[in-house]
C-alpha positions, 0 to 999 in steps of 0.5 A: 073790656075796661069798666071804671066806677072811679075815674078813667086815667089808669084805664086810659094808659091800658087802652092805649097799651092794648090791655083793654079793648074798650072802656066803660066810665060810670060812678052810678053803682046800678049803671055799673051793675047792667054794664057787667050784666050786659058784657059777663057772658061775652068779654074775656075779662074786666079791669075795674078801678075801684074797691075790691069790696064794691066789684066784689058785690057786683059780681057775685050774682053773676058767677057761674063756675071757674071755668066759665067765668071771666077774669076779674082784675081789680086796680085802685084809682092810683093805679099802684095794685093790680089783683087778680080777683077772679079767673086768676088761672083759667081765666087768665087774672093773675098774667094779666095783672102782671101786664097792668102792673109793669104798664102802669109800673104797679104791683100784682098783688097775688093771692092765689096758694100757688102763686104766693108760693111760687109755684106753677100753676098746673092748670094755666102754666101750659098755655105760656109754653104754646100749649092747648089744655086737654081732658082731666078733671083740672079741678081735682087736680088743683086740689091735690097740688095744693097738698104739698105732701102729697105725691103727683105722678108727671109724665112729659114725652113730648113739647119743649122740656125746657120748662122742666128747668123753672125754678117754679117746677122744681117743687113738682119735680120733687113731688113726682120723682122725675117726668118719665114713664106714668101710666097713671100720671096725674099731669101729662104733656104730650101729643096723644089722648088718655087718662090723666090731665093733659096738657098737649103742645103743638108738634103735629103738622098734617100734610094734605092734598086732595083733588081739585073741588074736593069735599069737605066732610071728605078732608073731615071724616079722614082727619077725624079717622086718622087722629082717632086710630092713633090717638093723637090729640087734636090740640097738638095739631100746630096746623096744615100743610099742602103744595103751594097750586092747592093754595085756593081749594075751598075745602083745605082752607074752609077746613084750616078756618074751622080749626084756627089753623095755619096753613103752610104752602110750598112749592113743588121743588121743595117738596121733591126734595124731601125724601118720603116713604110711600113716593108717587110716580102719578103724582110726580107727573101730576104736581111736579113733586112724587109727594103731596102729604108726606113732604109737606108735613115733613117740611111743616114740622122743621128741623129733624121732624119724623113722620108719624102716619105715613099717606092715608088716601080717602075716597068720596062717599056718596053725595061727596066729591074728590079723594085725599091724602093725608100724612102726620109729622112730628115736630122734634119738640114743638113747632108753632112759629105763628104763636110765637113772639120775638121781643127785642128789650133794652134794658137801659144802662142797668138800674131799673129805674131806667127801664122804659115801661114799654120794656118792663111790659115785655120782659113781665108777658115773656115765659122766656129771658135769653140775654148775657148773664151780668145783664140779666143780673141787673133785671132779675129782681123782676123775674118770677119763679115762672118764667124761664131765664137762659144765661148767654156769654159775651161773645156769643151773640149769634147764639143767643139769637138763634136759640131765642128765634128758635124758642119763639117759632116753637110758639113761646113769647121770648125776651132777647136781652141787650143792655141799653138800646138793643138798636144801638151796637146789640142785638136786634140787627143780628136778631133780625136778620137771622128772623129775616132769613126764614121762611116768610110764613114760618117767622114768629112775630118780632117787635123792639122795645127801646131802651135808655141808651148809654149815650143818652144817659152819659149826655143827662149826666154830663150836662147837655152835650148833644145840643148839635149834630153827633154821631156814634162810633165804635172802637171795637174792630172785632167785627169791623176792619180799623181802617174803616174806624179811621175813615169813620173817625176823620169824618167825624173830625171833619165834619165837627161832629160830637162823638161818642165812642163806644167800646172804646178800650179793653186789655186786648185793644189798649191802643185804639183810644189814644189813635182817636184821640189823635185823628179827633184833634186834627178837627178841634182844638185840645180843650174840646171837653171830654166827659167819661161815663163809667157803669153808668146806672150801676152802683159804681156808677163815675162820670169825670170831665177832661179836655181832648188833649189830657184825656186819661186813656188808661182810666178807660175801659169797656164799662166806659163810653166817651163822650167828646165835644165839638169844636164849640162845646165848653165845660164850666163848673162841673157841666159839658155843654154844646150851644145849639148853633155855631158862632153867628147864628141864631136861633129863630 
């Protein structure tokens, strides 16, 4: 919730961003007082606007433990700070100070010893990875972290290792001399129970199937059973798995609910192809398919997933009905596509003045960048020492979507770079069409985030272009065949459209450029102002103006967007303009 002692404007912005559920505006201290009583044991965590004194005094009659206590971020009336007063790990303060200050374009003010110091947080860190936390006395463990001369055992066989690869790792590592085998690690990452803290990711899928009106203390006791044997944790249980006929049985659903699980149902064609160890010739007859459990788990947990615990059948006690079966798959490193999220950001042309603050707010939730290297370069001054960041080459963008989609369906929050609007000539096309591609119930959620394009950027500076209809077109013709680009170009030209040309000229396509420029000109005359942009919002940023007819083609290069007028645009001292209508009109 959001509570303002002070004014509502910044807790505005936060509510219409979805930070804040609800907001509370009141300067009478005592009001504020039973507010925070009323609200204490059931909200996640406060935003208040005011003075870290004044909520200080506020929320001291109320604390109860670390662990217990909601997160508590304070802002100042202007909204230029965000600090994470308390709950700054367990509660979730500092991340969500961080949220606050790329909405409201602030800073996160950060105090906590770890976090000032660029380090993981050993007792939070997980939750960003897709991870459920475990057993352990957390709180000892912090004490130990926060003597760095002390050693501190690591031991990490299952989950995603690639946060093994954040800077703010790199001290750990350091400390524990390497994640492999610790019989008595201080911090573990994996799928079973034991000694140490643990934090367990979500690699396991349980495939079940039962008969029909089946009990669930039946479905519970067999689970439980089987969990325990093998000691598997049950916060590694990314979620269940059955044939799509046993999509409606009370107890696999009520079962699923219990846990906060999702269900994955498949059709019995694609349970029969999946090879299994224990196949059923009287279940093949029954269900179309010889295998329930096994196949379904095999299939839940992906790509190159081995099975853990073969079919386990289980019989009705008394005053229980049915029988089940239940079989545990292991993930190849984690797999939770319902916990993931697939952010498509623009960064605009480069300088981050330009970000949007949409965009800013995607890149700081993200535990993972994935982009081309120079783009990141540009942003890296917001990234912090705990979130990942994957360089891709140019060239390869096929890649770097599948390796985010794949990041994502393993339950991380993943950034997919573009530079611009990842709309226009990027990456969100490819990335959604490789999204929509998978399986309807194993997608992570995909959203984009809209940057400054380098149209748009090169019209503000040129002057105003685009005043009349105008239209984009690339030169490239890696991906589409030139003589499409010739269609595309005389259309253009016919029609009197302004044009953009995108990826206009490089060393290998020296020629394209000068073809347009010839097939424009059979529309509009050799004075149409031409206005290029070059590394636009960069330091080297250059935009000159020219005519169609002595447009310098070997000034431009792939840095480059050309910016070419219709037959009524016009320079005069210094700016491009298009008039809003042709000669004869008027506008009402």
């Amino acid at each position: 919730m959001g509570f303002s002692p002070a004014s509502a404007p910044v807790l505005d912005q936060l509510l219409q961003a979805g930070l804040i559920d609800s907001q509370v505006g009141t300067d009478d201290q005592p009001a504020a007082g039973d507010c925070l009583v009323e609200q204490w044991s059931t909200a996640s965590g406060f935003v208040i606007v005011g003075a870290c004194g004044l909520v200080t005094r506020l929320i001291a009659p109320l604390l109860v433990n670390k662990e217990r206590d909601p997160a508590v971020v304070v802002v100042d009336p202007q909204g230029r700070f965000a600090i994470p007063l308390l709950g700054g790990h367990a509660a979730g303060a500092e991340r969500l100070s961080h949220q606050i200050a790329a909405c409201l374009g602030g800073q996160a003010v950060l105090t906590g010893a770890t976090a000032a110091a660029g380090l993981l947080s050993l007792d939070s860190f997980g939750k960003d990875w897709g991870w459920q936390r475990g057993q352990g006395d957390w709180s000892a463990l912090m004490r130990k972290a926060a003597h760095l001369d002390q050693p501190l055992r690591l031991e990490a066989h299952h989950g995603s290792r690639r946060w093994l690869e954040l800077e703010a790792a790199t001290c750990l590592l350091e400390r524990a001399g390497g994640s492999g085998e610790n019989p008595e690690a201080d911090l573990v990452v994996d799928i079973h129970t034991g000694a140490g803290c643990r934090w367990h990711p979500p690699s396991l899928w349980l495939g079940m199937g039962c008969e029909r009106n089946t009990s669930l203390s039946l479905l519970e006791r067999l689970l439980e059973q089987t969990l325990a044997d093998q000691q598997l944790a049950p916060e590694s249980v990314a979620g269940l798995a059955s044939i799509d006929r046993k999509a409606d049985e009370p107890a696999l659903l009520a079962l699923a609910a219990k846990r906060g699980w999702p269900v994955r149902w498949f059709g019995a064609d694609s349970l029969a192809a999946v090879p299994v160890p224990t196949p059923s010739a009287a279940v093949a007859r029954e269900m179309g398919t010889a295998s329930v459990a096994e196949a379904a788990a095999l299939l839940a947990a992906g790509p190159a997933a081995q099975l853990l615990q073969t079919k386990l059948i289980e019989h009705a006690n008394p005053g229980e009905l049915g029988a089940a079966t239940l079989a545990v798959a292991l993930a190849e490193s984690q797999w939770a596509p319902e916990r993931g999220q697939l952010h498509l950001v623009g960064s605009g042309p480069g300088s981050l003045e330009l970000l949007t603050a949409d965009a800013r707010r995607a890149l700081a939730e993200a535990t993972v960048w994935v982009g081309y290297g120079l783009y990141l370069d540009l942003l890296e001054p917001l990234r912090r020492p705990d979130q990942l960041r994957w360089n891709g080459q140019l060239t390869e963008e096929r890649a770097r979507c599948a390796l985010a989609l794949e990041l994502a369906s393993q339950g991380l929050n993943v950034a997919l770079v573009s530079s611009g609007d990842s709309g226009i000539y990027a990456m969100a096309g490819l990335a959604l069409e490789l999204w929509l591609a998978s399986p309807a119930d194993g997608r992570p959620s995909f959203s984009v985030h809209p940057g400054i394009s380098a149209l748009q950027l090169a019209a503000a500076k040129a002057g105003a272009p685009l005043m009349h209809d105008f239209c984009t077109i690339s030169l490239s013709d890696r991906l589409t065949p030139w003589e499409v680009i010739e269609k595309r170009l005389q259309a253009a030209a016919a029609g009197d459209f302004v044009v953009a040309l995108y990826n206009p000229r490089s060393l290998g396509r020296d020629w394209q450029l000068a073809r347009a420029r010839e097939l424009l000109l059979e529309g509009r005359p050799a004075s149409t102002p031409v206005a290029l942009a070059r590394q636009l919002g960069r330091a080297d940023e250059a935009v000159s103006l020219h005519s169609l007819g002595e447009l310098p083609v070997e000034q431009v290069d792939m840095l480059t967007l050309v910016l070419i007028g219709n037959s009524s645009s016009y320079a005069k001292d210094g700016r491009m303009v298009t008039p809003r209508g042709y000669p004869g009109a008027e506008l009402s």
